[in-house]
C-alpha positions as CSV (number, residue, x, y, z in Angstrom):
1,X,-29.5,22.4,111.8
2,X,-26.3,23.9,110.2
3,X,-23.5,26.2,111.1
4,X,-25.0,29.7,110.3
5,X,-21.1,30.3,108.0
6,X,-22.5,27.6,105.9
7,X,-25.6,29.7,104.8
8,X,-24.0,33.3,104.9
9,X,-20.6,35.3,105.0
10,X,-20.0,36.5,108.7
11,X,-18.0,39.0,110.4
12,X,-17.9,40.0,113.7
13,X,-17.4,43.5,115.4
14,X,-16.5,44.1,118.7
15,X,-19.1,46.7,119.7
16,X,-22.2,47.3,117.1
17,X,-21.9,50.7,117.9
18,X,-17.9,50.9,115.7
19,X,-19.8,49.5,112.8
20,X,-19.4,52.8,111.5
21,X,-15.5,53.7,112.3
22,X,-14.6,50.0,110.8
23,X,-16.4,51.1,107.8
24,X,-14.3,54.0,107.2
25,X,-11.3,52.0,108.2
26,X,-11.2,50.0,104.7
27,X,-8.6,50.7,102.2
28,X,-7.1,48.9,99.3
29,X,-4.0,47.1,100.2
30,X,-0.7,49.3,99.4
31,X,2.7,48.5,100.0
32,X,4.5,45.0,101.0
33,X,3.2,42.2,103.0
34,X,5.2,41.4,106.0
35,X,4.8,37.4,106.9
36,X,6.6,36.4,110.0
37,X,6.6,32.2,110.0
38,X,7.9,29.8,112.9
39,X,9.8,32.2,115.3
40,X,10.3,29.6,117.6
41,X,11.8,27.3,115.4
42,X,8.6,24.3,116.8
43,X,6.0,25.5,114.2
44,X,7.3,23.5,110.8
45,X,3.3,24.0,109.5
46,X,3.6,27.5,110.2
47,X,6.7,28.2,108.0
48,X,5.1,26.3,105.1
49,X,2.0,28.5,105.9
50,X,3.8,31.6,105.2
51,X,5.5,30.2,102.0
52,X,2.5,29.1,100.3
53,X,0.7,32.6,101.2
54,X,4.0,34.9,100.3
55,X,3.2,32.5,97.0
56,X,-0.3,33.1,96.7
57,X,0.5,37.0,97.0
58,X,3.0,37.0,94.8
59,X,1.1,35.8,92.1
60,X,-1.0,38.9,92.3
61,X,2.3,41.2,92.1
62,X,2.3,42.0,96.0
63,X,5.8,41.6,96.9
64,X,5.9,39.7,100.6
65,X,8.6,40.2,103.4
66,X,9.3,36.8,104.8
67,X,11.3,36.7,108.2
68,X,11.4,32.9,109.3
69,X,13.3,31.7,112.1
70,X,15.6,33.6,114.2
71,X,15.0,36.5,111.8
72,X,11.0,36.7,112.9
73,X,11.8,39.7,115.7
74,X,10.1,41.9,117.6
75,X,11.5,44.9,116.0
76,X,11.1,43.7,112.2
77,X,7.3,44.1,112.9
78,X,7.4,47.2,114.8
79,X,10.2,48.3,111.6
80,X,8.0,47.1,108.9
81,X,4.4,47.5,109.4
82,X,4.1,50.7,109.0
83,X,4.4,51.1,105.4
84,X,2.8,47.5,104.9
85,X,-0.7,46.4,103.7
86,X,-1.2,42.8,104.8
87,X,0.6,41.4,107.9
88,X,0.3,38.0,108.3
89,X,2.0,35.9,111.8
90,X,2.1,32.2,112.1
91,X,3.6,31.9,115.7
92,X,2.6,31.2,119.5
93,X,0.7,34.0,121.2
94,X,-1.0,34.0,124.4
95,X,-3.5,35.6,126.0
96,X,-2.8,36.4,130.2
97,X,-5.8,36.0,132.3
98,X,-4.3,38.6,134.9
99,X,-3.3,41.7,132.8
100,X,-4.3,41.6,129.4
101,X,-1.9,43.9,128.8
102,X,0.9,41.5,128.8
103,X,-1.0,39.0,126.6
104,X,1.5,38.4,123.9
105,X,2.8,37.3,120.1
106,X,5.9,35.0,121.0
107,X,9.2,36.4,118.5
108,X,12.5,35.1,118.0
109,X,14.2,37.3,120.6
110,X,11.1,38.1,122.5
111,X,7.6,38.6,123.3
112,X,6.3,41.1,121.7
113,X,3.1,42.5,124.2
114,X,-0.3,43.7,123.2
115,X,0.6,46.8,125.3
116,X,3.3,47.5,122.6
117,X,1.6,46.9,120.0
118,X,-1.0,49.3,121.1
119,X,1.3,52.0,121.6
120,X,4.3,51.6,119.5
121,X,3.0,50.6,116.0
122,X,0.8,52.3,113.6
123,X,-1.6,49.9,111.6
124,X,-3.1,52.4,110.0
125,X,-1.9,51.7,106.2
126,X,-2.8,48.2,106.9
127,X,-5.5,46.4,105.0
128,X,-5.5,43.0,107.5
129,X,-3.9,41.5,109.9
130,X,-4.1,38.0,109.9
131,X,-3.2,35.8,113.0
132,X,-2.3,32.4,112.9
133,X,-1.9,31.7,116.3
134,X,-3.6,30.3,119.2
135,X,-6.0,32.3,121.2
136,X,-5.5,35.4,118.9
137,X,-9.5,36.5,119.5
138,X,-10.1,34.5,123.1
139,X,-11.2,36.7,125.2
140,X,-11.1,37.5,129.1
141,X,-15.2,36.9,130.4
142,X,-16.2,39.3,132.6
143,X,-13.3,41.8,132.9
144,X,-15.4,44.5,131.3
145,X,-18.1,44.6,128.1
146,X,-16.0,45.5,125.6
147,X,-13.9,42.6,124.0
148,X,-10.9,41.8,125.7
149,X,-8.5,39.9,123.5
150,X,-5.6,40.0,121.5
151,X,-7.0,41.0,118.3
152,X,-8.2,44.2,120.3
153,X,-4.7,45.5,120.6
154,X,-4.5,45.4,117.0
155,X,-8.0,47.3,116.3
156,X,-6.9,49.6,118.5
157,X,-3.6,50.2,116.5
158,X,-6.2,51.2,113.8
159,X,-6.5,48.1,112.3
160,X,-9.4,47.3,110.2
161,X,-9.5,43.4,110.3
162,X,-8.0,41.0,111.9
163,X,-8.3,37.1,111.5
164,X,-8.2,35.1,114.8
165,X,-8.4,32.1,116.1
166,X,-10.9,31.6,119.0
167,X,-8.8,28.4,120.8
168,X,-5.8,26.6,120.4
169,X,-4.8,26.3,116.4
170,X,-3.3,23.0,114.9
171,X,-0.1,24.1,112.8
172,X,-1.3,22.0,110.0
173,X,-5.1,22.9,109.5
174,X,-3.8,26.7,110.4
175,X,-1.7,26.4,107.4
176,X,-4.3,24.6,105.6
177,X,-7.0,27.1,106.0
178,X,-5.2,30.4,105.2
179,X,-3.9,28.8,101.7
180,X,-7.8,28.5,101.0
181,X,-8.6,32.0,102.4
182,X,-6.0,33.8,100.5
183,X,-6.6,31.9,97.4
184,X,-10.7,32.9,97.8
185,X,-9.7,36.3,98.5
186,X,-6.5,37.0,95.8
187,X,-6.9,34.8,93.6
188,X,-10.9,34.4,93.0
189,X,-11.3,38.1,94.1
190,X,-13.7,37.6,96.7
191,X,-14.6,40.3,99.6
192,X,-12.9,38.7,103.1
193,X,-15.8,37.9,104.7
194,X,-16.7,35.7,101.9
195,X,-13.1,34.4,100.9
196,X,-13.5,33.6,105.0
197,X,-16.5,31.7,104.8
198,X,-15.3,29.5,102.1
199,X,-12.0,28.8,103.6
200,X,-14.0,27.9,106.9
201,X,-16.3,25.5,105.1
202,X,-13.1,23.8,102.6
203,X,-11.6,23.2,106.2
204,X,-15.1,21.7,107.8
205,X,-15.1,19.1,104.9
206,X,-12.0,18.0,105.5
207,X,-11.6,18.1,109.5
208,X,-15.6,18.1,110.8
209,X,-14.8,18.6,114.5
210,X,-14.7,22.0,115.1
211,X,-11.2,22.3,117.0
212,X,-10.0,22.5,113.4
């Protein structure tokens, strides 16, 4: 009669059978974080979001990138992820229906496309990528078995996690629930999965309906 994340930790894999390659994927987190808050200039809970995380971080002596604004661009991620271990995106994305290909992270100066990201940036040193955005993991029914959604571009850039959202995400519960993950996972040392699970259930208790 209860959500099964209230009884258990729970992450989810795009095919069973790359259980094994996400395995081998995990690393320690090296290097900077790179936050990228409010590109648009429309997302005020998103910028606060990235503060209180670069915070959160910083308290644990990882020393956070913060690009805000009209300084959020395309090429500062495809610059800096490389030799980062947690990037973190409060911004607009979409996923197109048409050509997933074109589904998209929405930048200061442009969109940057899941087809770039597949091809032109190397998530290999990175430990998570976290995306607070709307319809980061929505996928296209259908199309083909495998999953077809944004946070596929970024597994397939050798990412090893990725935090999505499955519809449209309020700006102020977004920022809400990533203070309480982050704080679960830095501060009180849990494993994701678990520092997930509590920030889910922290953001049930205070906004029931599930949109949140």
């Amino acid at each position: 009669g209860k959500p099964l994340i209230e009884h258990v930790p729970i992450a989810y894999l795009p095919s069973a059978a790359l259980a094994g390659e996400f395995a081998k994927r995990r690393k320690p987190i090296t290097g900077d974080a790179l936050l990228i808050g409010n590109p648009t200039g429309d997302l005020n809970g998103a910028e606060m979001e990235a503060h209180k995380v670069a915070e959160l971080l910083k308290a644990q002596h990882i020393h956070a990138k913060l690009f805000f604004r009209d300084e959020a661009t395309a090429q500062r991620i495809i610059d800096n992820v490389p030799a980062t271990g947690i990037v973190h995106t409060a911004c607009h994305s979409q996923l197109d229906p048409h050509d997933f290909f074109c589904s998209d992270m929405e930048m200061a100066d442009r969109r940057l496309t899941a087809l770039e990201i597949m091809n032109r940036i190397d998530f290999s040193q990175v430990a998570l990528v976290y995306l607070s955005s709307c319809d980061g993991a929505t996928s296209l029914p259908e199309h083909t078995d495998e999953l077809m959604a944004l946070v596929r571009a970024f597994l397939s850039a050798c990412a090893p996690t990725v935090i999505a959202s499955l519809w449209p995400l309020d700006d102020g519960y977004g920022c809400l629930f990533a203070e309480a993950f982050y704080q679960s996972w830095m501060q009180d040392r849990q494993s994701m999965p678990v520092a997930f699970r509590e920030a889910m259930n922290f953001t049930r208790r205070m906004a029931p309906n599930p949109f949140y």
